[in-house]
C-alpha positions in Angstrom: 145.7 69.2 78.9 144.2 67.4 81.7 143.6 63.5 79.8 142.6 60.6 81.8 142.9 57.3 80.8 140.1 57.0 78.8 140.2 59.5 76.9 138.4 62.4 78.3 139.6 65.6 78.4 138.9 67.9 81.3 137.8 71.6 80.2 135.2 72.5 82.8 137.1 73.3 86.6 134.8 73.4 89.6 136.0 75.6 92.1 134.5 75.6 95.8 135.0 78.9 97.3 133.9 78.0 100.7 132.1 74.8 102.6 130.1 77.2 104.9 126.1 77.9 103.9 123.3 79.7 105.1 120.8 76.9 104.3 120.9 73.4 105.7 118.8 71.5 103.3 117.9 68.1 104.4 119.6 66.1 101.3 122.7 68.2 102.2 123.6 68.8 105.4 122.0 68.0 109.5 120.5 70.9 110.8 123.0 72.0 113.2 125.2 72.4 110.0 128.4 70.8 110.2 132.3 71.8 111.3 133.5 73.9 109.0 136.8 73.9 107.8 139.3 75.9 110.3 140.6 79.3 108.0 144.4 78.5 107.7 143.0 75.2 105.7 141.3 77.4 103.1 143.0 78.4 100.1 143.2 82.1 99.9 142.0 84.6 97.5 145.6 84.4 95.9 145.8 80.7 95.7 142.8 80.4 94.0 143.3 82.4 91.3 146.8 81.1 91.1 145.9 77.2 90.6 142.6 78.7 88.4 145.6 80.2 86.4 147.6 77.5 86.1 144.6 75.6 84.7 143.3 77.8 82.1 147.0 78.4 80.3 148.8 75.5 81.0 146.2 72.6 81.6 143.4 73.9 78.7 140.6 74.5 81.0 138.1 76.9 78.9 135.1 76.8 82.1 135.2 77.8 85.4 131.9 77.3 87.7 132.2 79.1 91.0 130.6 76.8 94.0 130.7 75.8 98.1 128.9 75.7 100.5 127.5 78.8 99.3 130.0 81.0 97.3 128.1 84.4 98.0 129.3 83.6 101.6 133.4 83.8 100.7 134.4 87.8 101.1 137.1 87.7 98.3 134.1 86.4 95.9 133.9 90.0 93.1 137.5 90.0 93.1 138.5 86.5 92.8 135.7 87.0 89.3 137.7 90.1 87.9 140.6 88.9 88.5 140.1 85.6 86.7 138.0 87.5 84.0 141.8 89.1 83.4 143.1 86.0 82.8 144.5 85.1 78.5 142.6 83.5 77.5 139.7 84.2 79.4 137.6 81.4 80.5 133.5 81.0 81.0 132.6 82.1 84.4 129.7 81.0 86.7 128.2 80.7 89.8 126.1 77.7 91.5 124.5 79.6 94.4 121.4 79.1 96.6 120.5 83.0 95.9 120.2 84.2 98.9 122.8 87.0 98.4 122.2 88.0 95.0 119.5 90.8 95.0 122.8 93.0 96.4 125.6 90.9 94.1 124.4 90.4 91.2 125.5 93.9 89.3 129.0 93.6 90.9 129.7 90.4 90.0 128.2 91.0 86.3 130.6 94.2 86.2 133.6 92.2 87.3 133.2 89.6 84.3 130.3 86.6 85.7 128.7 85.4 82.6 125.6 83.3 84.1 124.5 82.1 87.4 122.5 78.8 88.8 120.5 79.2 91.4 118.9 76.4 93.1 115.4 76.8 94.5 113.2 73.2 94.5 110.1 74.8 95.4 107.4 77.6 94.6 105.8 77.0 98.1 107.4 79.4 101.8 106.3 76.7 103.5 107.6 73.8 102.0 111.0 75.6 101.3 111.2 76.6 105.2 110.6 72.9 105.5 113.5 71.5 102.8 115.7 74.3 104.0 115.1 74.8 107.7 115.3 78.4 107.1 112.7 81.3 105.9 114.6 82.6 103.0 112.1 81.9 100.2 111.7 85.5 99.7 115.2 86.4 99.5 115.9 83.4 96.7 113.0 84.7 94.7 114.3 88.2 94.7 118.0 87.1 93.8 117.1 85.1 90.9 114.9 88.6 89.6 118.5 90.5 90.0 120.5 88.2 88.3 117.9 88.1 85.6 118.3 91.9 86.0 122.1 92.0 85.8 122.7 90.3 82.9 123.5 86.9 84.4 122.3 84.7 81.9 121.1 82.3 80.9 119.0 82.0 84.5 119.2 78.3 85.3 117.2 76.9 88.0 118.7 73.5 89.9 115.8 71.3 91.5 115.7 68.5 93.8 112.4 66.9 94.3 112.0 65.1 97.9 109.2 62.3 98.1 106.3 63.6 100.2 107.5 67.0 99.9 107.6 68.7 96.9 107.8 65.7 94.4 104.1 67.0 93.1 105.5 70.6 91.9 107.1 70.1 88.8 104.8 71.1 86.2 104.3 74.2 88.5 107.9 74.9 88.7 108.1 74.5 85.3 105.6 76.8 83.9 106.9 79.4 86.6 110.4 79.0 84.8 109.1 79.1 81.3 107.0 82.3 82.5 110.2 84.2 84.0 112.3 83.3 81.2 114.8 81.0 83.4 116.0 77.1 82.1 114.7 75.1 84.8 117.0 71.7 85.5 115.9 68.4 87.8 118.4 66.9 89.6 118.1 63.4 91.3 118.7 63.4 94.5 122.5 62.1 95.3 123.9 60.3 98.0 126.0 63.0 98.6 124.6 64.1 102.5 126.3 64.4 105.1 124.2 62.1 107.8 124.0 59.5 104.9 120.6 59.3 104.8 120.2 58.8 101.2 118.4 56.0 99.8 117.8 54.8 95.9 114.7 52.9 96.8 112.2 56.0 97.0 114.4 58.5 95.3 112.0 60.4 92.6 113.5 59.8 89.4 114.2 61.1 85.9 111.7 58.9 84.8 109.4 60.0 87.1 110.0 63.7 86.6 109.6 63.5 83.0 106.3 61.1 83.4 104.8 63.9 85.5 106.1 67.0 83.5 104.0 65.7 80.4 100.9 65.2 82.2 100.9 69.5 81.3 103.9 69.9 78.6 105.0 68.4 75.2 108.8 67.5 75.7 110.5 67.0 72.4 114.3 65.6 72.9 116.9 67.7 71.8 119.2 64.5 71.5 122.8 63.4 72.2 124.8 65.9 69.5 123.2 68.9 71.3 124.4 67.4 74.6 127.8 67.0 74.0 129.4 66.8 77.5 126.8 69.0 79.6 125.1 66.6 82.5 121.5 67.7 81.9 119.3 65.7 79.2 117.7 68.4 77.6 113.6 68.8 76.3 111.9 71.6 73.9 109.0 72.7 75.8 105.9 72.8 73.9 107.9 72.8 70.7 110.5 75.5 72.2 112.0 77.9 72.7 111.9 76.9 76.6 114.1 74.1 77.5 114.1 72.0 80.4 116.5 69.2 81.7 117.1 66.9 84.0 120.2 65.4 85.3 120.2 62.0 85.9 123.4 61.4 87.9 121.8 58.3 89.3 119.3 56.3 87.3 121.1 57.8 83.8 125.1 58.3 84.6 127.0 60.4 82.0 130.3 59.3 83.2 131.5 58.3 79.7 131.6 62.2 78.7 132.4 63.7 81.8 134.8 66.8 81.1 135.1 68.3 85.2 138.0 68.5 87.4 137.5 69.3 90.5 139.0 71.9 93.1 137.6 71.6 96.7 137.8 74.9 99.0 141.0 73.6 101.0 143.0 72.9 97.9 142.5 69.1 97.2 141.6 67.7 93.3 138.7 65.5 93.0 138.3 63.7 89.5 134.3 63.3 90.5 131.8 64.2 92.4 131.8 60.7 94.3 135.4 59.9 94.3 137.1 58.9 97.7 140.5 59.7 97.0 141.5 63.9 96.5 144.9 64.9 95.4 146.7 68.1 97.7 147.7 70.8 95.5 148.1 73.6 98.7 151.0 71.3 100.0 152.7 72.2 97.0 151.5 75.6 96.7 152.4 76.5 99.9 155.6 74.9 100.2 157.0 77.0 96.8 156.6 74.6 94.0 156.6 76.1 90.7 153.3 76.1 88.5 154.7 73.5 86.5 155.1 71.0 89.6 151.5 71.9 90.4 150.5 71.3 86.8 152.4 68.4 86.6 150.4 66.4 90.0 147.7 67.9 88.7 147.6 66.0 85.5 148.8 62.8 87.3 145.7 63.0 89.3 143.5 63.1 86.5 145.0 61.0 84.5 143.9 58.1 87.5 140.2 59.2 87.1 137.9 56.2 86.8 135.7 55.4 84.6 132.8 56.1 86.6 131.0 57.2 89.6 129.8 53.5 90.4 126.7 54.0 91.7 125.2 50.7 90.3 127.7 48.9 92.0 126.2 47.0 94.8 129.7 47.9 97.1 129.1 51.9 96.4 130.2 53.8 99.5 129.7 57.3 99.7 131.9 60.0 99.6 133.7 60.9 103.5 132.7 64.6 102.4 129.7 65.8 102.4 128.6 67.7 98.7 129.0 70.9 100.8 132.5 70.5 101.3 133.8 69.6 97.7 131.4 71.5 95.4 128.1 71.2 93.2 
């Protein structure tokens, strides 16, 4: 198992397929995108599914989540699904994606063995999302997240960011459009996880202030910590349920004390978090011949070095080299 010295146990493995997108949101990434990794640096199809392997049957990882950049974008993407959907025992599989591709992926990756899909979308308005995005795919996102509703992908859950003086109004709106479609909308605070380091807590719309303005038009009833468990969204009953909605507080709200993710970054490195500064190589070693218990055994020792938290309430926080679309949602 992967055990870290506190305790925790990692079962959930994040896996980014690729650091390339089609979007360049403006919490992400600058708008003349960013430079990409080279090809011989990313792991291959077989790679992938080799360290994803090793993980589920020797390390006791029961989830894998699919993300980038934007994983519609890697080639080898319905294969890389069957093949790990072959794997004894067979883990939880799904996708983080920005939609885009979807309305012509959706079935295929259902029939190779996806389970769910999140999409993000942080906006009901064309206009503002051409604005958030710097492209005009609104369309194309809406469309994807009807075929993946379509395909079987579910639960549907929706990831949004709300940006002050842009769409930091359109909660209850994106909320009853959720409730409506029958997807499980999540807020996520805004992290300092972009590129140009722009990011700033003073200004940063809030869980408080997301829940404050979601009951100006709902009744949110908690479903409280034992439903939680480990998963990073707080979760509400809408109007008495059955619609849920949450909101991840990575910021004001850490859940670091019941993290279970390890991390796998699309050029082969471990992360133990989100916002950690050191990565641990694992292609070295599979591309030099180790054996999977070698690559079991550093991947263990890099977990077992996870801290205890993120530290974003320490005053000294410095953010991550690697942009969020490098190492994965």
């Amino acid at each position: 198992m992967l055990i870290d010295t506190y305790g925790r146990v990692a079962t959930d493995l994040r896996v980014s397929l690729t650091d390339r997108c089609n979007l360049r949101c403006t919490y992400c990434m600058p708008e003349e995108g960013l430079q990409w990794l080279a090809k011989p640096d990313l792991l291959t199809d077989d790679e992938i599914v080799r360290l994803i392997d090793i993980a589920v049957t020797s390390l006791g990882i029961e989830e894998v989540r699919f993300t980038g950049g934007e994983p519609l974008l890697r080639p080898g993407l319905v294969g890389i699904v069957e093949r790990v959907a072959a794997l004894d025992p067979r883990p939880q599989m799904s996708l983080t994606t920005n939609g885009i591709g979807l309305k012509r992926t959706a079935a295929a990756l259902k029939e190779a063995g996806l389970d769910r899909v999140n999409v993000s979308l942080d906006t009901l308005r064309p206009d503002v999302f051409k604005t958030l995005t710097r492209r005009d795919r609104h369309k194309d996102v809406i469309e994807g997240l009807y075929a993946a509703r379509d395909a079987g992908l579910t639960p549907v859950k929706v990831n949004s960011v709300l940006m002050p003086g842009l769409n930091d109004d359109e909660a209850p709106d994106l909320l009853a459009w959720a409730v409506e479609h029958d997807y499980e909308l999540r807020f996520i605070e805004q992290m300092p996880l972009d590129a140009q380091h722009g990011w700033k807590r003073d200004g940063m719309i809030t869980a408080g202030d997301i829940l404050a303005s979601l009951r100006t038009r709902f009744e949110l009833t908690a479903e409280g910590e034992e439903k939680r468990g480990s998963a990073p969204a707080e979760r509400w009953l809408v109007d008495g349920g059955p619609h849920v909605v949450g909101v991840i507080a990575s910021v004001t709200r850490p859940f670091c004390s019941a993290c279970d993710r390890t991390r796998l970054t699309a050029d082969g490195q471990v992360r133990t978090c989100l916002f950690a500064q050191e990565e641990t190589d694992l292609r070295a070693a599979l591309r030099s011949g180790a054996p999977d218990e070698e690559i079991a055994r550093i991947w263990r020792l890099a977990m077992w070095g996870k801290k205890a938290g993120a530290g974003l309430d320490d005053p000294t926080f410095v953010q991550p080299t690697r942009p969020m679309s490098a190492i994965g949602g």
